[in-house]
C-alpha positions in Angstrom: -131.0 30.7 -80.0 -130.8 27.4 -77.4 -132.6 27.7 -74.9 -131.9 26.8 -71.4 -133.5 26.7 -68.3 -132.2 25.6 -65.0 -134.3 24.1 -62.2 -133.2 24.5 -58.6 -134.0 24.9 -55.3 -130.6 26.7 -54.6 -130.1 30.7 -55.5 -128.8 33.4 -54.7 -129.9 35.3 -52.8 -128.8 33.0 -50.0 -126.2 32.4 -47.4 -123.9 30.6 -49.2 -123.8 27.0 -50.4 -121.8 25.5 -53.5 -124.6 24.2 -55.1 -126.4 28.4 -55.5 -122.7 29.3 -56.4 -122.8 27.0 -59.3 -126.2 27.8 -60.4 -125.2 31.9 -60.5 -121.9 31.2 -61.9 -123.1 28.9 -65.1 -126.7 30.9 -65.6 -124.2 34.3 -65.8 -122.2 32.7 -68.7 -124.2 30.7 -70.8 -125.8 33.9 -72.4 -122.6 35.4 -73.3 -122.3 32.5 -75.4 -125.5 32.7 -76.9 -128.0 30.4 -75.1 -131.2 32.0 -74.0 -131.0 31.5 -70.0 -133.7 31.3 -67.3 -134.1 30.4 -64.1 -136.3 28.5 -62.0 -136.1 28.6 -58.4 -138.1 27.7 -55.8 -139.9 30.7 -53.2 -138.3 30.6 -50.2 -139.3 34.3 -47.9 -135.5 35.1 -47.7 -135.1 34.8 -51.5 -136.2 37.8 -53.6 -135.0 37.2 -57.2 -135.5 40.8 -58.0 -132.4 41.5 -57.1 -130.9 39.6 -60.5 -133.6 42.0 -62.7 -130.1 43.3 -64.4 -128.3 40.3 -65.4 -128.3 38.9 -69.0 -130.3 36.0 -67.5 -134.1 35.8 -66.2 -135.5 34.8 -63.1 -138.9 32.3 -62.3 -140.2 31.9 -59.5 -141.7 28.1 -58.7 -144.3 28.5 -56.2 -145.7 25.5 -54.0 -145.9 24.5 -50.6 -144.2 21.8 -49.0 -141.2 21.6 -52.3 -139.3 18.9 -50.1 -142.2 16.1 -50.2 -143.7 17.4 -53.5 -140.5 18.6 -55.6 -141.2 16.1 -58.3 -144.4 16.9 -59.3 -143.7 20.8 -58.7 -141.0 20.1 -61.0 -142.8 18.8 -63.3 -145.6 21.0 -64.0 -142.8 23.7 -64.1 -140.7 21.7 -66.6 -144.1 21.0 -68.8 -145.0 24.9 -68.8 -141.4 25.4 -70.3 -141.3 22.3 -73.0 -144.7 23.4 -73.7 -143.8 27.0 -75.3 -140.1 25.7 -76.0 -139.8 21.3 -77.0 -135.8 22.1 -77.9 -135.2 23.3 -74.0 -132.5 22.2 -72.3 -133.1 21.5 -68.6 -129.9 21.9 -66.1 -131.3 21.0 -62.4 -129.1 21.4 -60.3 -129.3 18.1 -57.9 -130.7 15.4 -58.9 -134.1 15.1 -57.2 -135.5 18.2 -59.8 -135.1 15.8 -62.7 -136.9 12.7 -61.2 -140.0 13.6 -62.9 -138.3 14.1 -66.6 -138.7 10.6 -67.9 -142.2 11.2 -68.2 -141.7 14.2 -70.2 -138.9 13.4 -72.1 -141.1 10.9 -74.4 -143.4 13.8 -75.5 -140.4 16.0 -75.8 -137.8 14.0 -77.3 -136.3 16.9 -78.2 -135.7 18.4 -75.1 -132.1 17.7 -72.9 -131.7 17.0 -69.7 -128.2 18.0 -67.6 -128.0 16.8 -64.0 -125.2 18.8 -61.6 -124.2 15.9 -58.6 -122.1 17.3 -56.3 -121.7 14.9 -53.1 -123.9 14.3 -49.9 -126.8 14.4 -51.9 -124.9 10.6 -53.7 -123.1 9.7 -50.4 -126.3 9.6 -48.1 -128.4 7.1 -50.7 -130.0 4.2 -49.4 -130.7 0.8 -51.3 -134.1 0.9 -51.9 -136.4 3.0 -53.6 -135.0 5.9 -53.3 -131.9 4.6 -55.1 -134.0 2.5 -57.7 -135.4 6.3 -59.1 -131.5 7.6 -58.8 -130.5 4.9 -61.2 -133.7 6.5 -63.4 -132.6 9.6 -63.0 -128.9 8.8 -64.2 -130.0 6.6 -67.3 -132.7 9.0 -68.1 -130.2 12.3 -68.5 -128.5 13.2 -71.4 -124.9 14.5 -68.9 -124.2 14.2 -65.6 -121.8 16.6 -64.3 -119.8 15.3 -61.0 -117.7 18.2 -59.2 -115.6 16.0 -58.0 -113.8 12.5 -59.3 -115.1 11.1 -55.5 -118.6 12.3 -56.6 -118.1 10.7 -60.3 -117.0 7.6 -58.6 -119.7 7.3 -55.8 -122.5 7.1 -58.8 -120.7 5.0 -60.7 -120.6 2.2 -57.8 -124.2 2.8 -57.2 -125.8 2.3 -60.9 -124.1 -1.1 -61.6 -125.9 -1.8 -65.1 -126.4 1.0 -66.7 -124.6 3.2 -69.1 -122.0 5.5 -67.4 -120.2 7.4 -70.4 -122.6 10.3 -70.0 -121.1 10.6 -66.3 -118.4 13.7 -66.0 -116.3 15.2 -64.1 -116.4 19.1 -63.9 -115.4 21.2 -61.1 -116.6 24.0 -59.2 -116.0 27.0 -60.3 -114.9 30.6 -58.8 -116.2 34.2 -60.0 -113.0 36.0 -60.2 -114.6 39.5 -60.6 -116.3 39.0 -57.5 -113.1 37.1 -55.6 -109.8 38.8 -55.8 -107.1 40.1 -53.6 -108.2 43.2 -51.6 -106.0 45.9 -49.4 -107.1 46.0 -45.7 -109.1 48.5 -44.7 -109.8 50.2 -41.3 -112.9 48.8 -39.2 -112.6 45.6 -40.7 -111.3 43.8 -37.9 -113.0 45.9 -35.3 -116.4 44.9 -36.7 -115.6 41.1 -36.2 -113.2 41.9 -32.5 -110.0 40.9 -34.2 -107.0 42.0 -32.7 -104.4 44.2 -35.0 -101.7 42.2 -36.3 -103.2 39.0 -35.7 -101.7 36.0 -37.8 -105.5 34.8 -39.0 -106.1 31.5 -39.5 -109.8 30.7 -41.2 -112.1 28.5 -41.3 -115.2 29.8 -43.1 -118.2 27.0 -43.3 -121.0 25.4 -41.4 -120.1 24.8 -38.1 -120.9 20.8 -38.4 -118.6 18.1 -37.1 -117.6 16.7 -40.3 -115.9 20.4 -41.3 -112.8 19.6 -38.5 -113.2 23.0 -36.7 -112.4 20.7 -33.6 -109.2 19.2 -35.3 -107.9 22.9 -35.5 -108.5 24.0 -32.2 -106.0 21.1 -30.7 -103.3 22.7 -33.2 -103.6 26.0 -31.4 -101.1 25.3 -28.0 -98.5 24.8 -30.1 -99.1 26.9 -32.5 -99.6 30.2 -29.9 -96.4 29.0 -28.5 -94.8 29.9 -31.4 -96.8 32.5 -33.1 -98.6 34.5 -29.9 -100.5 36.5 -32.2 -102.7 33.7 -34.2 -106.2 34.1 -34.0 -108.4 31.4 -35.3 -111.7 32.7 -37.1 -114.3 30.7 -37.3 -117.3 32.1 -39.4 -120.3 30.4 -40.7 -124.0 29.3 -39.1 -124.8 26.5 -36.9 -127.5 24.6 -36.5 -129.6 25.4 -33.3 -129.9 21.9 -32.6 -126.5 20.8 -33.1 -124.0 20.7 -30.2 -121.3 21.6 -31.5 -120.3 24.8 -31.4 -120.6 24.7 -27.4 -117.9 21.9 -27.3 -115.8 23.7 -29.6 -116.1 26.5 -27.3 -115.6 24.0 -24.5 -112.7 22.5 -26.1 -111.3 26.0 -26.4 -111.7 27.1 -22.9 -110.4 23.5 -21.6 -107.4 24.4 -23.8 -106.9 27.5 -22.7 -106.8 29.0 -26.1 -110.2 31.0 -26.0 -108.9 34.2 -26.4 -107.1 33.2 -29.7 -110.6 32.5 -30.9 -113.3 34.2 -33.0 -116.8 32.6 -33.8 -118.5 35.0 -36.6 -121.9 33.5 -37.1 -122.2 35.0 -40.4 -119.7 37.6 -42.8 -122.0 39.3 -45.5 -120.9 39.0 -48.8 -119.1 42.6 -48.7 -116.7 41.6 -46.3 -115.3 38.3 -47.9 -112.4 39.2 -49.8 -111.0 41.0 -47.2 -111.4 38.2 -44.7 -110.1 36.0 -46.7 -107.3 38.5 -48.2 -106.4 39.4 -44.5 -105.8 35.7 -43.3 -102.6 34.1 -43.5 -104.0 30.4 -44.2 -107.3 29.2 -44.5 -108.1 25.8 -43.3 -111.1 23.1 -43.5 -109.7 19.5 -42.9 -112.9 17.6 -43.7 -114.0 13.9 -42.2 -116.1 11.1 -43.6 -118.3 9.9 -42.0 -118.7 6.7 -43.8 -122.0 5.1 -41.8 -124.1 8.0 -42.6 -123.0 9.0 -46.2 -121.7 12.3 -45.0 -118.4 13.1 -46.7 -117.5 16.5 -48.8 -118.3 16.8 -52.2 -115.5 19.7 -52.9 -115.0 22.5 -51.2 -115.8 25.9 -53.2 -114.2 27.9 -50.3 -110.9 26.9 -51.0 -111.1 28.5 -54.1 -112.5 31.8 -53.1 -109.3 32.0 -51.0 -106.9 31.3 -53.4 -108.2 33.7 -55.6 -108.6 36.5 -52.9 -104.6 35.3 -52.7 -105.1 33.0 -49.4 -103.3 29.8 -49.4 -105.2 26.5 -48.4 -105.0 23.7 -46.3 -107.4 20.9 -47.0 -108.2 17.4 -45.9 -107.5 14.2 -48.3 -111.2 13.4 -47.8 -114.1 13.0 -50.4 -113.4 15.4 -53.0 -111.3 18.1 -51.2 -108.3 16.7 -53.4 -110.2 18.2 -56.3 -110.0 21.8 -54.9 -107.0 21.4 -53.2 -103.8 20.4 -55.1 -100.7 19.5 -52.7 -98.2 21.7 -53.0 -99.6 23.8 -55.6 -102.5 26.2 -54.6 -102.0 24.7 -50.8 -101.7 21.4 -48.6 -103.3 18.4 -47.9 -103.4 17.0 -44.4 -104.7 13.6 -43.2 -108.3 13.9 -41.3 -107.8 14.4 -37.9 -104.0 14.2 -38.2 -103.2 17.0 -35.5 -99.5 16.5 -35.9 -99.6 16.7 -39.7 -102.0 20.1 -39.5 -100.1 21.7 -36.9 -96.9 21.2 -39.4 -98.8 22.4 -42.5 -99.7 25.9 -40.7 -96.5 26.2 -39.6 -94.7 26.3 -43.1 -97.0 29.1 -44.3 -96.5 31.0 -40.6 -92.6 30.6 -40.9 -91.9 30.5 -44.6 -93.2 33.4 -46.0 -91.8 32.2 -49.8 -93.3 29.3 -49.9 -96.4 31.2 -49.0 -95.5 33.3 -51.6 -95.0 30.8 -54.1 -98.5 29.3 -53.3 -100.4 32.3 -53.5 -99.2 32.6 -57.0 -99.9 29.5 -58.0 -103.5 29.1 -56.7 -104.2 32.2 -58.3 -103.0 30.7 -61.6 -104.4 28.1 -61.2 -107.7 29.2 -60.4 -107.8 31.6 -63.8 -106.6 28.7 -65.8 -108.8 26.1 -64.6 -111.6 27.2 -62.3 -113.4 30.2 -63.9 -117.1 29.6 -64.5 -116.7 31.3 -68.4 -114.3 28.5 -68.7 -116.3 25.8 -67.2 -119.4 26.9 -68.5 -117.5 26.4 -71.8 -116.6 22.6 -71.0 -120.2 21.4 -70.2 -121.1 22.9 -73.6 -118.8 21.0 -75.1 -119.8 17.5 -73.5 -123.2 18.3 -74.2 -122.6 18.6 -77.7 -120.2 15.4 -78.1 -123.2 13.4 -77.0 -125.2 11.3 -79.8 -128.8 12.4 -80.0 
């Protein structure tokens, strides 16, 4: 049996993020087709791994202090334990800085595989220099690298101008469909997070950061209440203590006069997601890039978890939304900051209830045919086996 081992500072349990998501979804398939699968993840004091002791995979903890300034050699040592017992493993690490240490091992352990999962600001925000110099090592070092996104595939691809780039994929997020699916409302729900009854719910479910577009939303609302009286726009996800924003979004909103059609949710458990997502009549994230600083969005697993709760989307054009978001056939795409062209888009699914219809069916589709981590998990397989050893 292969083995397989994936590095990361990213699992479950957590609040949130695409890049855990992707490390659950891949290390609870590759067993069921027959790789020996463990984990290793960094300690963090809100992550207790014990809570996995049932799944088909196993569970490491990588212990060391200060993992952000000494991840390389931590990874490493962790990596050396693991080639030591098993010279055949093949590593996943789920961003890039876990491998930077694995051209030093893979000469002793030429045996050994390296996969490296890229999935946006963590390409976008490289600097010349250094830092890029050991990305480049990284890259030509690794047997695959998976890109969840074309924009992410094409964002390393300007950045290691000599080197061999048929190794670099593309391969998408993913979406547990036996977690995300279509639930009937229940009573309380909307009580616990002060939503009014009946309300026409528009979502937005993500860090509240300026490049998200919360902001671009809240300028549809006037309109929008004009029309539909009953809209209430949830905004859930954490913010940054630090970070201004969330006061001038709920300075925007009062200047507006569209407060009360607001809800800020700092956090919805994982319990509570399909119906939030079930309940709402559109969920929207019109991302920016922010082109000076490298920050831009990779892809955008939420829009998936809504189609397959049956929750049509609205996305940006930016980074690698277009990826997650197919115009016109699990949901729209909007300019950035295009408050005409976003106002429109909610619209159609507020008024025409069969186009809504038709969308819900087809992101469902869509996401079972194409966006199912067995189905994924599948895929990388295969590119890892088309490679030349």
């Amino acid at each position: 049996m292969k083995n397989v081992a994936i590095i990361t500072g990213h699992f479950p349990p957590c609040k949130g993020g695409g890049i855990a998501e992707w490390a659950l979804g891949i290390a609870r398939e590759l067993p069921k087709i027959g790789y020996q699968t463990s984990v290793y993840a960094t300690n963090r004091k809100d992550r207790v791994l014990t809570v996995h002791k049932d799944e088909s995979f196993s569970c490491v903890t990588m212990y060391g202090r200060n993992w952000h300034e000494f991840h390389k050699w931590y990874s490493m040592y962790y990596m050396w334990k693991i080639l030591n017992k098993n010279p055949e493993t093949i590593f996943i690490a789920t961003t890039w800085g876990m491998a930077k240490s694995y051209s030093y091992l893979k000469k002793k352990y030429p045996l050994s595989k390296m996969i490296v999962v890229a999935h946006g600001l963590e390409v976008t925000r490289l600097k010349e220099g250094k830092e890029l110099t050991t990305f480049k090592n990284v890259v030509n070092d690794s047997d695959l690298i998976l890109c969840v996104s074309k924009y992410t595939k094409n964002e390393i691809i300007d950045r290691v101008d000599g080197i061999e780039t048929n190794h670099i994929k593309f391969l998408p997020n993913g979406v547990d469909i036996n977690r995300f699916f279509p639930v009937e409302n229940t009573s309380g729900f909307l009580n616990r997070y002060n939503i009014p009854e009946n309300s026409n719910i528009i979502l937005t479910l993500a860090r509240i950061i300026r490049r998200k577009g919360h902001d671009t939303v809240i300028k549809c609302l006037p309109l929008l209440i004009k029309k539909f009286p009953n809209i209430q726009y949830v905004i859930a996800g954490p913010h940054r203590k630090k970070d201004t924003y969330l006061d001038e979004l709920k300075l925007l909103a009062k200047e507006l006069s569209v407060e009360n059609h607001i809800v800020f949710v700092d956090y919805i458990p994982d319990s509570d997601l399909n119906e939030i997502y079930s309940r709402s009549q559109v969920y929207v994230m019109v991302s920016r890039t922010y082109n000076d600083i490298g920050d831009s969005e990779g892809f955008g697993i939420t829009f998936l978890e809504a189609n397959a709760c049956g929750c049509p989307v609205i996305g940006s054009t930016e980074g690698g939304i277009p990826d997650a978001v197919e115009n016109n056939k699990n949901g729209l795409l909007v300019p950035a900051d295009d408050i005409k062209s976003l106002t429109k888009a909610i619209e159609k699914f507020l008024e025409d209830q069969s186009f809504r219809r038709k969308i819900i069916d087809q992101g469902i589709e869509r996401v079972n045919n194409d966006f199912t981590w067995e189905k994924l998990t599948i895929k990388m397989v295969k590119y890892l086996s088309d490679i030349k050893n």
